[in-house]
N, CA, C and O atoms as a CHARMM CRD file, in Angstrom:
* protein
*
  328
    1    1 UNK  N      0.84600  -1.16900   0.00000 PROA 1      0.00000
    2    1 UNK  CA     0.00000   0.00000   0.00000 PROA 1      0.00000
    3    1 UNK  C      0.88900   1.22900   0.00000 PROA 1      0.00000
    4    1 UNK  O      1.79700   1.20400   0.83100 PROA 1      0.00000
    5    2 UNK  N      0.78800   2.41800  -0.86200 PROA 2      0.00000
    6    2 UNK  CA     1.38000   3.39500  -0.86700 PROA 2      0.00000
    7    2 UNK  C      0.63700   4.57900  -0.89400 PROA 2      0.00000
    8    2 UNK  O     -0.37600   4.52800  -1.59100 PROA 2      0.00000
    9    3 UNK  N      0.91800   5.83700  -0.20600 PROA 3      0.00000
   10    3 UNK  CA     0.01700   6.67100  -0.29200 PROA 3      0.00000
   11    3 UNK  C      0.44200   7.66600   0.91100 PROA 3      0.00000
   12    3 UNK  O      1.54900   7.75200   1.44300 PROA 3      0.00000
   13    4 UNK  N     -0.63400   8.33200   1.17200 PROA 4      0.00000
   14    4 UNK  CA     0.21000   9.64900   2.37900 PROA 4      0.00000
   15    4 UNK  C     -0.90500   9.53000   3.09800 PROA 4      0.00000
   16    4 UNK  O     -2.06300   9.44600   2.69000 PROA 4      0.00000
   17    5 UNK  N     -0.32500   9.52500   4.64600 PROA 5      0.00000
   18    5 UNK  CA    -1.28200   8.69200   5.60300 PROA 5      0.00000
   19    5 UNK  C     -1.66500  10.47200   6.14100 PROA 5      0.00000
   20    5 UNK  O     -0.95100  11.37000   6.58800 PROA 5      0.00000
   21    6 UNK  N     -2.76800  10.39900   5.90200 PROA 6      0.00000
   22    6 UNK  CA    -3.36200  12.10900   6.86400 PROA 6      0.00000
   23    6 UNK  C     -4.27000  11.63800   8.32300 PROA 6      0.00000
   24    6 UNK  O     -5.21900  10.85600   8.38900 PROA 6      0.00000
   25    7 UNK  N     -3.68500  12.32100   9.29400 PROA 7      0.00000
   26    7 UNK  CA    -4.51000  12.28800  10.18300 PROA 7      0.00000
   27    7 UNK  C     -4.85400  13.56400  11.07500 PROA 7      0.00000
   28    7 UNK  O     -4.14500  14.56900  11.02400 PROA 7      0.00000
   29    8 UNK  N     -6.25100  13.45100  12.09200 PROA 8      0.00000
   30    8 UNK  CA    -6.74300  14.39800  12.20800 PROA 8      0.00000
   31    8 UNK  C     -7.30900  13.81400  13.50800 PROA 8      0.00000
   32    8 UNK  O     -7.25500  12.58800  13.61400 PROA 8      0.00000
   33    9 UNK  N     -7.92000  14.62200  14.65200 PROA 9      0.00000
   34    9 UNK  CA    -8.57000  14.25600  15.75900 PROA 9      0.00000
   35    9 UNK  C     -9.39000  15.15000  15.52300 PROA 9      0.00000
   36    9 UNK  O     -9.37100  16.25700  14.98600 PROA 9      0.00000
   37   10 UNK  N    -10.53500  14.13000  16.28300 PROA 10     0.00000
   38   10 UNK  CA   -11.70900  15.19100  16.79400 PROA 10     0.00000
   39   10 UNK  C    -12.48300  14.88800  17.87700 PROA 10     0.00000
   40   10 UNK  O    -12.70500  13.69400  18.08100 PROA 10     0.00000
   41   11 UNK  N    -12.99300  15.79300  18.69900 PROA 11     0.00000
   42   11 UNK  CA   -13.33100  16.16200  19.99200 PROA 11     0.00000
   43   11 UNK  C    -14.95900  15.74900  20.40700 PROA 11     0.00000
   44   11 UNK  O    -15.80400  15.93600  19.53200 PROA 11     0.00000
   45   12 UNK  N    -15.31300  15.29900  21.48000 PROA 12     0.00000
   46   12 UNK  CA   -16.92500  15.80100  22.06100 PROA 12     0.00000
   47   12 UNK  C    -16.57700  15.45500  23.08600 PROA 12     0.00000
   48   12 UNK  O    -15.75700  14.61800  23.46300 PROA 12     0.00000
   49   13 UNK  N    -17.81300  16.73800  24.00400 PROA 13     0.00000
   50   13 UNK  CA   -17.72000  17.03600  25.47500 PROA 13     0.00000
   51   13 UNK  C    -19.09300  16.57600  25.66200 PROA 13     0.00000
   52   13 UNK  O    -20.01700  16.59900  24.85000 PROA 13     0.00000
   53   14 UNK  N    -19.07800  16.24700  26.59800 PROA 14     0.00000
   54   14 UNK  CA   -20.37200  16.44100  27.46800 PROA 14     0.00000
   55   14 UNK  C    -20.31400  16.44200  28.91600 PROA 14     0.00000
   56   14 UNK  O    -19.64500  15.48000  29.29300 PROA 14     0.00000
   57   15 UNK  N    -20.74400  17.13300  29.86300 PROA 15     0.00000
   58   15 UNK  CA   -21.41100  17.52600  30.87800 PROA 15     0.00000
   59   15 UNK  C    -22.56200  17.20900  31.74800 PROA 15     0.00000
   60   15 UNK  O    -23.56600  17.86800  31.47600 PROA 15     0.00000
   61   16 UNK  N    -22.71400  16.11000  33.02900 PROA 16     0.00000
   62   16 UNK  CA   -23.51700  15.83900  33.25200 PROA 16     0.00000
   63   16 UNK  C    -23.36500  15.25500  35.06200 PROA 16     0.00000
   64   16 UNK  O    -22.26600  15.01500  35.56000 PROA 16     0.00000
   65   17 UNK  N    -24.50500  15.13200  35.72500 PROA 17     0.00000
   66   17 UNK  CA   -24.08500  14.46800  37.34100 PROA 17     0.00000
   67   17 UNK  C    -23.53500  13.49200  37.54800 PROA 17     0.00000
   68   17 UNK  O    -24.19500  12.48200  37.30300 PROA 17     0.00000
   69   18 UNK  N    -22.33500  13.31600  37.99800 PROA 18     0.00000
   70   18 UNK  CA   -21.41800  12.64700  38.50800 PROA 18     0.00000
   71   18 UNK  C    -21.01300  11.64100  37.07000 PROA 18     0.00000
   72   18 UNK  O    -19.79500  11.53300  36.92600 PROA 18     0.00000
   73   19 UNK  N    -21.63300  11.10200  36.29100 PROA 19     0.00000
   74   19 UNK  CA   -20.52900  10.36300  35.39500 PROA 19     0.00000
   75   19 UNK  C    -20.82900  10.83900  33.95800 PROA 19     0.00000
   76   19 UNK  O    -21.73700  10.39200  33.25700 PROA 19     0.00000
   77   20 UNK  N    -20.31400  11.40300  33.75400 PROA 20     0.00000
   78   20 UNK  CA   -20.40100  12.13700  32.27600 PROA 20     0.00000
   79   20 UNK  C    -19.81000  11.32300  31.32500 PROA 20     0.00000
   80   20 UNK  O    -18.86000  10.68600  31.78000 PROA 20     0.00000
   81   21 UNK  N    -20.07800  11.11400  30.04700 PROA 21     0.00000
   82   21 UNK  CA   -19.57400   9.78900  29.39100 PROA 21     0.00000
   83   21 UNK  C    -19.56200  10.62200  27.58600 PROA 21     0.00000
   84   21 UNK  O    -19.56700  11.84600  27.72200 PROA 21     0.00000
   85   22 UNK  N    -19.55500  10.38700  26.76200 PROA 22     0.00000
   86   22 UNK  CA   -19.43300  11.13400  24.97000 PROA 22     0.00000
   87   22 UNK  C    -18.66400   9.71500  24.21900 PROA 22     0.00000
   88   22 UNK  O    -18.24200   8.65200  24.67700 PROA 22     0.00000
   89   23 UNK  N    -18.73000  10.28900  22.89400 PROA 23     0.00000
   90   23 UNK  CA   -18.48200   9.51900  22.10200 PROA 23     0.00000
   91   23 UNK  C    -17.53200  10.26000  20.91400 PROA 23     0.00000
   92   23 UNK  O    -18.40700  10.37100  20.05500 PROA 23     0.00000
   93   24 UNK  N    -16.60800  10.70300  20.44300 PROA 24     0.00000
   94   24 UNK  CA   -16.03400  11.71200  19.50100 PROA 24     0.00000
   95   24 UNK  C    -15.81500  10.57000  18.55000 PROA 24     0.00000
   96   24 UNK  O    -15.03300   9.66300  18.83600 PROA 24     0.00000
   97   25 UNK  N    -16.49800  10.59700  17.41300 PROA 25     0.00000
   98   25 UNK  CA   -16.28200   9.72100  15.98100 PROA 25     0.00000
   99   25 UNK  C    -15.74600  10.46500  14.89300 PROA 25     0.00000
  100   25 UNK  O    -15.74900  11.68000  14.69400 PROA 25     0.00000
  101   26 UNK  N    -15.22300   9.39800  14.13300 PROA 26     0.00000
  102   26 UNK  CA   -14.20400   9.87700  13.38300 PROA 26     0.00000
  103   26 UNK  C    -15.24300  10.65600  11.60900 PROA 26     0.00000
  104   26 UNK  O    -16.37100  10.17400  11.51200 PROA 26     0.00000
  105   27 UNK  N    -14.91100  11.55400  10.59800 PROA 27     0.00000
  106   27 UNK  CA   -15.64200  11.38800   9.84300 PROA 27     0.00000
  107   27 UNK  C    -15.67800  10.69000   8.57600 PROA 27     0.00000
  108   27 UNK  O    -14.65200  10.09000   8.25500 PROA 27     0.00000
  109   28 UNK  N    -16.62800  10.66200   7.83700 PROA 28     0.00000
  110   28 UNK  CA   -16.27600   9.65400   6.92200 PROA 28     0.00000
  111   28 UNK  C    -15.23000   9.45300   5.71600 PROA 28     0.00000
  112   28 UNK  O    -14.59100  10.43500   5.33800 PROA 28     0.00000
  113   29 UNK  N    -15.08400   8.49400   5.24800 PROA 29     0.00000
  114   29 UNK  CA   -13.39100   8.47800   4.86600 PROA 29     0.00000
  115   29 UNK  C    -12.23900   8.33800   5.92700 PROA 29     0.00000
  116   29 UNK  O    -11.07500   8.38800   5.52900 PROA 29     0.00000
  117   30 UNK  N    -12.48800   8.18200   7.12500 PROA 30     0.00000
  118   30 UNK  CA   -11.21700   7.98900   8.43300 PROA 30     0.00000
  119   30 UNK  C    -11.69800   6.64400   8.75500 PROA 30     0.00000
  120   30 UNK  O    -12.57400   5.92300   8.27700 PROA 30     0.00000
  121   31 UNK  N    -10.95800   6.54200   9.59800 PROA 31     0.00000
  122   31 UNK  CA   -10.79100   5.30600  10.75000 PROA 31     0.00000
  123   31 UNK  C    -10.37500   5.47800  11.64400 PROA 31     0.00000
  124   31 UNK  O     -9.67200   6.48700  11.69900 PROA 31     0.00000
  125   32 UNK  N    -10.47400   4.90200  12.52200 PROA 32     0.00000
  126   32 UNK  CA    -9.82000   5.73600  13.92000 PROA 32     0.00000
  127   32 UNK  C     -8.93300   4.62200  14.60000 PROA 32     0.00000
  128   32 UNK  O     -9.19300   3.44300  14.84300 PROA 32     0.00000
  129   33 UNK  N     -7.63900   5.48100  14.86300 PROA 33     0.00000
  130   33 UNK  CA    -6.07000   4.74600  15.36600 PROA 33     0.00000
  131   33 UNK  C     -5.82700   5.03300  16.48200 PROA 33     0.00000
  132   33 UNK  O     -4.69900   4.66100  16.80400 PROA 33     0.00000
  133   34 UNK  N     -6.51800   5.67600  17.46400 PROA 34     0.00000
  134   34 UNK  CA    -6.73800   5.83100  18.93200 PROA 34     0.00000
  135   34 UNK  C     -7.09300   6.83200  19.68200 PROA 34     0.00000
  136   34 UNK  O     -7.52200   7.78200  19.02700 PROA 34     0.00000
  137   35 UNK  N     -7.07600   6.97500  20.79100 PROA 35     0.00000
  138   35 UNK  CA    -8.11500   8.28600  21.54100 PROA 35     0.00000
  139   35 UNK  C     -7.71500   8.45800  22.90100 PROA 35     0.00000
  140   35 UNK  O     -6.64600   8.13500  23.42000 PROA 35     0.00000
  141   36 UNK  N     -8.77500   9.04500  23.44200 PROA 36     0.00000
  142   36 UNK  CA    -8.28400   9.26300  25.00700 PROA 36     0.00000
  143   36 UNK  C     -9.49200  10.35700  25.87200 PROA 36     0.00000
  144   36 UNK  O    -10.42100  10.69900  25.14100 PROA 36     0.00000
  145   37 UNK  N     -9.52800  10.76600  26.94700 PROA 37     0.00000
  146   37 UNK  CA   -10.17900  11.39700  27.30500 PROA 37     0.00000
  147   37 UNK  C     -9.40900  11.65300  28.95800 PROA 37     0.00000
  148   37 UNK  O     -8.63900  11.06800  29.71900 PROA 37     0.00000
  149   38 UNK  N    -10.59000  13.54000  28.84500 PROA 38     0.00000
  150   38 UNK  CA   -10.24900  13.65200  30.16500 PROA 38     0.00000
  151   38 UNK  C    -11.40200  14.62300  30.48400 PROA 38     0.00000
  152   38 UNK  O    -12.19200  15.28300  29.80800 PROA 38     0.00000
  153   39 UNK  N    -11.15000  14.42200  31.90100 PROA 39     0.00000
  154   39 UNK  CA   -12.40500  14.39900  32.55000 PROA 39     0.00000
  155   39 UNK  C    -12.19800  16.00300  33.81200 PROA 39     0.00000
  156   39 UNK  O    -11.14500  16.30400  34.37500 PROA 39     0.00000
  157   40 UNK  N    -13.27000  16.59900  33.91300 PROA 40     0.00000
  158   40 UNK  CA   -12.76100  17.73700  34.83600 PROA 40     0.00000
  159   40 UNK  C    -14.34400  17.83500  35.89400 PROA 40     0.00000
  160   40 UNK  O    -15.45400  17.43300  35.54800 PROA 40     0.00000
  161   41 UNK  N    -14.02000  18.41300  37.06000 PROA 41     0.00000
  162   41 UNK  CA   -15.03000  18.78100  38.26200 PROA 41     0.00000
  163   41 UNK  C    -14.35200  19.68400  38.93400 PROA 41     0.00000
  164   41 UNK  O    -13.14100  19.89700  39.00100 PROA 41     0.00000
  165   42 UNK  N    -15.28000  20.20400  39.43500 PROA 42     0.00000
  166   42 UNK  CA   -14.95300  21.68300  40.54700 PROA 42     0.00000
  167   42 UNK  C    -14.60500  21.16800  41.74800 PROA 42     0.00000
  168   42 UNK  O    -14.39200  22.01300  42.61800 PROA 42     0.00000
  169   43 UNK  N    -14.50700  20.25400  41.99500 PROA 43     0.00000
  170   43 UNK  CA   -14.55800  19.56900  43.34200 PROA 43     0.00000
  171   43 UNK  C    -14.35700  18.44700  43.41900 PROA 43     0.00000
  172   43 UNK  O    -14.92800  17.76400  42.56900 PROA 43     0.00000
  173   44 UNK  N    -13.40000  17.65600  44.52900 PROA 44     0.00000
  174   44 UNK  CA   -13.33600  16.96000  44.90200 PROA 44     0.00000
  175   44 UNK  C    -12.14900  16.02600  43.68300 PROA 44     0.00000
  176   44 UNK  O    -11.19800  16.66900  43.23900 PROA 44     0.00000
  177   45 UNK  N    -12.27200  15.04000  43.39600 PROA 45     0.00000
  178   45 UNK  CA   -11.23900  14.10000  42.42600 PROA 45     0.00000
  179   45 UNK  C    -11.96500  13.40200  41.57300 PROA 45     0.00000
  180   45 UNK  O    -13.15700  13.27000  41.85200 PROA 45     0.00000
  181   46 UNK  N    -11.56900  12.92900  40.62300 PROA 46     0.00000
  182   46 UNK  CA   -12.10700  12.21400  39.40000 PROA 46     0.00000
  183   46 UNK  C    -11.32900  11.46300  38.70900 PROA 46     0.00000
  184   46 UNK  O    -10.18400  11.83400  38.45100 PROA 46     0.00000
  185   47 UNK  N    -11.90300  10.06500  38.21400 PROA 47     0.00000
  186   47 UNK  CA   -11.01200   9.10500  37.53700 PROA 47     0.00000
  187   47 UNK  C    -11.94000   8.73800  35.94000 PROA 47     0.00000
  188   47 UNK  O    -13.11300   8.55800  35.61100 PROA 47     0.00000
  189   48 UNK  N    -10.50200   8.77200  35.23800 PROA 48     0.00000
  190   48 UNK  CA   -11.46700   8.08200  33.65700 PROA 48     0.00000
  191   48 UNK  C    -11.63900   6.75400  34.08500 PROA 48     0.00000
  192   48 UNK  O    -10.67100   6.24400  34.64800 PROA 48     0.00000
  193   49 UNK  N    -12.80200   5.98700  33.92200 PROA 49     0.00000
  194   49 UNK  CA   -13.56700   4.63400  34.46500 PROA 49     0.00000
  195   49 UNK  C    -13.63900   4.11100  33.04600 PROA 49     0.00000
  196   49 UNK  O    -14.15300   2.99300  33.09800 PROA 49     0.00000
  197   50 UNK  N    -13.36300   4.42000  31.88800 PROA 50     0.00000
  198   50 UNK  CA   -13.38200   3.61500  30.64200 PROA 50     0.00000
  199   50 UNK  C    -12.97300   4.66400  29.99200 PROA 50     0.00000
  200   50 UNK  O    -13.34100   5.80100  30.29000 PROA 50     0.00000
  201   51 UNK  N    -12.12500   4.38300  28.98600 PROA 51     0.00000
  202   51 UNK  CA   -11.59300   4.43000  27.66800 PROA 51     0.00000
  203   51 UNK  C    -11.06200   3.30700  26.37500 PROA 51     0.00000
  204   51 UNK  O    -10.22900   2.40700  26.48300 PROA 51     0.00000
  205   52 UNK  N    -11.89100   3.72900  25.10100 PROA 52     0.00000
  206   52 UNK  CA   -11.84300   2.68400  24.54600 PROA 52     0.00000
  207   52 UNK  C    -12.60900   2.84500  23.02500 PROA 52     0.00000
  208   52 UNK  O    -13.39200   3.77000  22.80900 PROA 52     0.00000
  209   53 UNK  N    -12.29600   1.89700  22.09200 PROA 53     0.00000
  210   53 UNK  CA   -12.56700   2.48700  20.90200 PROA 53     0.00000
  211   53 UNK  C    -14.27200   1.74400  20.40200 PROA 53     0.00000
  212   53 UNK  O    -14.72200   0.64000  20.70700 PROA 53     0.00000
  213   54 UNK  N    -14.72900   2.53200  19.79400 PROA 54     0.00000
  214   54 UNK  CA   -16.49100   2.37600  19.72100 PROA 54     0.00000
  215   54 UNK  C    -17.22800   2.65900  18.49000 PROA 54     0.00000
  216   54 UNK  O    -17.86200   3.70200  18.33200 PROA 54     0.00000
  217   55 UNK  N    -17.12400   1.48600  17.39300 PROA 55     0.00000
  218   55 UNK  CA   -17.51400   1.71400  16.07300 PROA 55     0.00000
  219   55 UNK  C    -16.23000   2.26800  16.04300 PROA 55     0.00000
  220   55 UNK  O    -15.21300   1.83700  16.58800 PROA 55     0.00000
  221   56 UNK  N    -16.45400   3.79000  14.99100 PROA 56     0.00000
  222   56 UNK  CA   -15.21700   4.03700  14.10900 PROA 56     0.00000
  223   56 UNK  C    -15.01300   5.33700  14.82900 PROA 56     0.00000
  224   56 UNK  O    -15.07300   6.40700  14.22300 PROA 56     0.00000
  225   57 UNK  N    -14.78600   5.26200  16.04400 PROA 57     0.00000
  226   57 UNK  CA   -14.78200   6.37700  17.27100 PROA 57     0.00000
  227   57 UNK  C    -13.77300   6.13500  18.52600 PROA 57     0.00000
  228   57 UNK  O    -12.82900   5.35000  18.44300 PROA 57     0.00000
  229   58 UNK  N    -14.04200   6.82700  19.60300 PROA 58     0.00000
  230   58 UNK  CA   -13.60200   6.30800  20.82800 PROA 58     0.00000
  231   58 UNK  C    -14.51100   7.31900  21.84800 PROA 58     0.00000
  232   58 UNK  O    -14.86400   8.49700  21.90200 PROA 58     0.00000
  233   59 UNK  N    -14.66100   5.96000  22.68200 PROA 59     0.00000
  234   59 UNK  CA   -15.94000   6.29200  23.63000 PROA 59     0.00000
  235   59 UNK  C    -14.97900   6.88800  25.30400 PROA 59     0.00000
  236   59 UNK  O    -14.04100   6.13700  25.57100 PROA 59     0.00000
  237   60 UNK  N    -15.09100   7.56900  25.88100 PROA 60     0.00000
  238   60 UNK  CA   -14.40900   7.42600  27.32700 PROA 60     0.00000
  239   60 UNK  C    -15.71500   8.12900  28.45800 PROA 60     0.00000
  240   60 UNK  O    -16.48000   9.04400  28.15600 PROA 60     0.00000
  241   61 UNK  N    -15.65800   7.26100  30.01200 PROA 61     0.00000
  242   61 UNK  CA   -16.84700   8.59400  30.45600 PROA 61     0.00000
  243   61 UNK  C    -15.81400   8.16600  32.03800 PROA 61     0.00000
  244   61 UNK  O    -14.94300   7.29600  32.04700 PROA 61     0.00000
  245   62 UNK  N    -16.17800   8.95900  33.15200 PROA 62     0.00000
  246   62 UNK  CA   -15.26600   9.24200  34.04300 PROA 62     0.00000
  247   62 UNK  C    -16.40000   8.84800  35.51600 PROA 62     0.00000
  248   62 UNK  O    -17.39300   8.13900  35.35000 PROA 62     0.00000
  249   63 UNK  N    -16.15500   9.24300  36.43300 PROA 63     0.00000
  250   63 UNK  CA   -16.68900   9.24100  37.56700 PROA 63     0.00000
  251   63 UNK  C    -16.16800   9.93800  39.17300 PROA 63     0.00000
  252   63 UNK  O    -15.11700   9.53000  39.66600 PROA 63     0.00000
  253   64 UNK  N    -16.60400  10.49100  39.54700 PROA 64     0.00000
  254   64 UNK  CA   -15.90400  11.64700  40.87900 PROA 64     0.00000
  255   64 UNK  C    -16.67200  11.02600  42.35100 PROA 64     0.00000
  256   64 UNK  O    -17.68100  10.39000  42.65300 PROA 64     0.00000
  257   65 UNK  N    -15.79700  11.49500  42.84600 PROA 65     0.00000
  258   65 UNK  CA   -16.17500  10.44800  44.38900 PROA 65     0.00000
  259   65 UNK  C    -17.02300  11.76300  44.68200 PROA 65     0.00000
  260   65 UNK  O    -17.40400  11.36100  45.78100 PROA 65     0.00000
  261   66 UNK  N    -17.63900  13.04800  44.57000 PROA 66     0.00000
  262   66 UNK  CA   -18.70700  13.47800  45.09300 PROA 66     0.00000
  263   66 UNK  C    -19.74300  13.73500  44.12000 PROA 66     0.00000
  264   66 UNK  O    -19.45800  13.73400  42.92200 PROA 66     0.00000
  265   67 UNK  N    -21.03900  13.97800  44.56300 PROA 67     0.00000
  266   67 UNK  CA   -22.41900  13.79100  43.74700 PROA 67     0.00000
  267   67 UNK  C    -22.20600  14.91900  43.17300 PROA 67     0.00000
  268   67 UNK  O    -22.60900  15.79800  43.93600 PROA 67     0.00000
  269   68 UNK  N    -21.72000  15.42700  42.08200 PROA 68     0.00000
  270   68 UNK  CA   -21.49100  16.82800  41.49200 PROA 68     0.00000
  271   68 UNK  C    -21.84000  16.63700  40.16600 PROA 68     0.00000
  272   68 UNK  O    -22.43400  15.66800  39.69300 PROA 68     0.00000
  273   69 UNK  N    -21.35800  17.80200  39.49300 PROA 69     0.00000
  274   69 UNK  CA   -21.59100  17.82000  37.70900 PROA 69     0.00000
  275   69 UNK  C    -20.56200  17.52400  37.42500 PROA 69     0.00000
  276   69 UNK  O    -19.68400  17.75900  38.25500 PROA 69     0.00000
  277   70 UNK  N    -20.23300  16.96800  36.31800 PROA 70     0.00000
  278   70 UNK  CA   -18.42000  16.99200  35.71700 PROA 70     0.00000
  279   70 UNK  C    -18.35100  17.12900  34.59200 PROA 70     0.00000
  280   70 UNK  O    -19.40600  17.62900  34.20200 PROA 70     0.00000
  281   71 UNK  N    -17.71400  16.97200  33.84500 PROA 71     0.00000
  282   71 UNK  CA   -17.57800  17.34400  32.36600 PROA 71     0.00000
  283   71 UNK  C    -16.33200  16.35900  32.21200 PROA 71     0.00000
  284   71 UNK  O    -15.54100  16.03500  33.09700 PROA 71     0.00000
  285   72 UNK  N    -16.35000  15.88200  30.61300 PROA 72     0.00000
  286   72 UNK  CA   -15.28200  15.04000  29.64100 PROA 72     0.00000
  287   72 UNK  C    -15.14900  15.39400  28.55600 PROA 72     0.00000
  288   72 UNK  O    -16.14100  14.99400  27.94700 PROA 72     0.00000
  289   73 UNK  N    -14.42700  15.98600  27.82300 PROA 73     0.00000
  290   73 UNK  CA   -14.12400  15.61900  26.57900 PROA 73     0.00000
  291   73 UNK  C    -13.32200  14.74000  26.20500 PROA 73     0.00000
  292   73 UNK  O    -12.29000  14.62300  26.86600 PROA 73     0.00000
  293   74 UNK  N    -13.56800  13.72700  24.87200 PROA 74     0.00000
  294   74 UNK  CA   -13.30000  12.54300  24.95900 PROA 74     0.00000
  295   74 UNK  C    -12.44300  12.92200  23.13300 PROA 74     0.00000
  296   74 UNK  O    -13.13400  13.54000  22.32300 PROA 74     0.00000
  297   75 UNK  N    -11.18000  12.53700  22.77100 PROA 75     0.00000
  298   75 UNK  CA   -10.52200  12.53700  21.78100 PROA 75     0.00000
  299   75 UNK  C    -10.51900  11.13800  20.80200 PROA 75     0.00000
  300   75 UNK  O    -10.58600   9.96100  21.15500 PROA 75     0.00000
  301   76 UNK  N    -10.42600  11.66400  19.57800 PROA 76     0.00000
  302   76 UNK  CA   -10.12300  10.13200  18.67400 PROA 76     0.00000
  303   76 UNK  C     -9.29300  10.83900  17.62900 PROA 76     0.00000
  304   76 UNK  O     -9.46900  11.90200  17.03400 PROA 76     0.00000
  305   77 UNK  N     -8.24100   9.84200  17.57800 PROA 77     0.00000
  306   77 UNK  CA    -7.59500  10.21300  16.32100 PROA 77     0.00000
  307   77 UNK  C     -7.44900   9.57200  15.28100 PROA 77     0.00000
  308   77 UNK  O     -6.67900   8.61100  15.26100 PROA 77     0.00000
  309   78 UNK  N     -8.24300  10.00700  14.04100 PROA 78     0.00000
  310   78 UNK  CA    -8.49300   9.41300  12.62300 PROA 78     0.00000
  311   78 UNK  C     -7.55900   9.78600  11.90400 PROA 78     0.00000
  312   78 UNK  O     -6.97200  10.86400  11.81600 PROA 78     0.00000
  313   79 UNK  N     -7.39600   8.34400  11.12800 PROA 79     0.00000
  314   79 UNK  CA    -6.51000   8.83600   9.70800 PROA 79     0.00000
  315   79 UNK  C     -6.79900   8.23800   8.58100 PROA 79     0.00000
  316   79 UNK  O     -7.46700   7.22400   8.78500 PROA 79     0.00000
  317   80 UNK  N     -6.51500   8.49600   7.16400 PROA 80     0.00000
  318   80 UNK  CA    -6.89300   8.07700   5.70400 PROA 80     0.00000
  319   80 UNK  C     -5.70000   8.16200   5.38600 PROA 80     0.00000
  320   80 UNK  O     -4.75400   8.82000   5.81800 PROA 80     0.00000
  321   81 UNK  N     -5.89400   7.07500   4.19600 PROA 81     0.00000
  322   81 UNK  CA    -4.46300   7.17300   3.28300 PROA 81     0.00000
  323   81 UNK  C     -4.88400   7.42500   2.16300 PROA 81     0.00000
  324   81 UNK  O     -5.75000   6.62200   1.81600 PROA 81     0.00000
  325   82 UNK  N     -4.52300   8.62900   1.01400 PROA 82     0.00000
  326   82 UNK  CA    -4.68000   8.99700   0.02900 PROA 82     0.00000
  327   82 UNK  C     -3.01800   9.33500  -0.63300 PROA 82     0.00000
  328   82 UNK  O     -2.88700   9.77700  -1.77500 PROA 82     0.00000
């Protein structure tokens, strides 16, 4: 196979009580070669509880030891070869 490998990430957040979770997929024409996420709260501590790839995406959602709101944005990084 020969060709010029392009790649690109893309992002989704979401915001929600105590385990906030998203999905950032890749668009069409990509595939996705890996991801990651991170997770933020006003308070208290928080751990990513899954990360992992989902269809032609990557899924991650988190969880905080107090009953709060938190927020994640969750990364995937796609690439094509043209």
């Amino acid at each position: 196979m020969s060709g010029t490998l392009r790649a690109n990430y893309v992002t989704a957040s979401n915001t929600a009580f105590r385990w906030p979770s998203a999905t950032a997929t890749c668009p069409a024409g990509t595939v996705i070669a890996g991801g990651g996420g991170s997770c933020t709260s006003s308070v208290g501590w928080m751990f990513l509880n899954a990360s992992q790839p989902s269809g032609n995406g990557w899924y991650a959602s988190c969880d905080t030891e107090k009953k709060v709101t938190a927020s994640i944005t969750v990364f995937a990084l796609c690439h094509s070869i043209q």
